[in-house]
N, C-alpha and C positions, 0 to 999 in steps of 0.2 A: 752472602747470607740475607740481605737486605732487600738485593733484588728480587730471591727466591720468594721472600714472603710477601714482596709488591705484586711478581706475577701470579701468586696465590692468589690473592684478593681481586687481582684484575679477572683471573677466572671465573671467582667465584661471581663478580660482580653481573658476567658478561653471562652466566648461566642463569642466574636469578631474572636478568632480564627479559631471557629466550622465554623462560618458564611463565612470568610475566603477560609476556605479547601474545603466547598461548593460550592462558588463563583468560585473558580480556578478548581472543579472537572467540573463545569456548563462547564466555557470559552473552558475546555480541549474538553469536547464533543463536543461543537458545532463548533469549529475550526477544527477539525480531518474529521466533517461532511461535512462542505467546500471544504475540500481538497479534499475532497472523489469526491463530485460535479464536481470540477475543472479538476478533472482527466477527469472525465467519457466526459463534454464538449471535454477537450482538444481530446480525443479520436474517439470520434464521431462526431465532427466537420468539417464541408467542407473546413474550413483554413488551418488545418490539410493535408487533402488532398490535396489542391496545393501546399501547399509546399513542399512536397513530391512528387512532377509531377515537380513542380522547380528546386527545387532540386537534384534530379534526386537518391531518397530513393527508395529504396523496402520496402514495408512492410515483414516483415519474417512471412510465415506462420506460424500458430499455429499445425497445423497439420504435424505429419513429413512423408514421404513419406517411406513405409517398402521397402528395397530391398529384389529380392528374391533372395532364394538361391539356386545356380548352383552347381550341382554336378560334378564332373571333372571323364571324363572317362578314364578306364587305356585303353593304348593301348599295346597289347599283338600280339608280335609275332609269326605267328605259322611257324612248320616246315613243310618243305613238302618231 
């Protein structure tokens, strides 16, 4: 009788915890999702942009600019 109602409560226990690790994998997704949103707002936003005109930010391009490369010429004496 004793044991029945010990492995009752270890069920119970061991279900609420499934239900648990669930629950917290659910909130982790859908908060990571949010941020994700809140970036992309913040990023694409015209508030964004003046305050950065207020501010007085550059944005840094994403693209770098290649330098080219100059050759350096010898200079050679001749004799005459």
């Amino acid at each position: 009788m004793i044991k029945q109602k010990i492995n009752l409560v270890v069920d119970w226990l061991l279900s609420m915890r499934k239900r648990l690790s669930e629950a917290l994998k659910t909130v982790g997704n859908m908060c990571s999702q949010k941020v994700q949103h809140l970036y992309n707002f913040i990023e694409t936003s015209e508030i964004t942009k003046l305050v950065r005109k207020f501010v007085g930010i550059e944005k840094k391009p994403k693209k770098t600019i290649k330098k080219k490369a100059t050759a350096k010429k010898k200079t050679t004496a001749s004799k005459k």
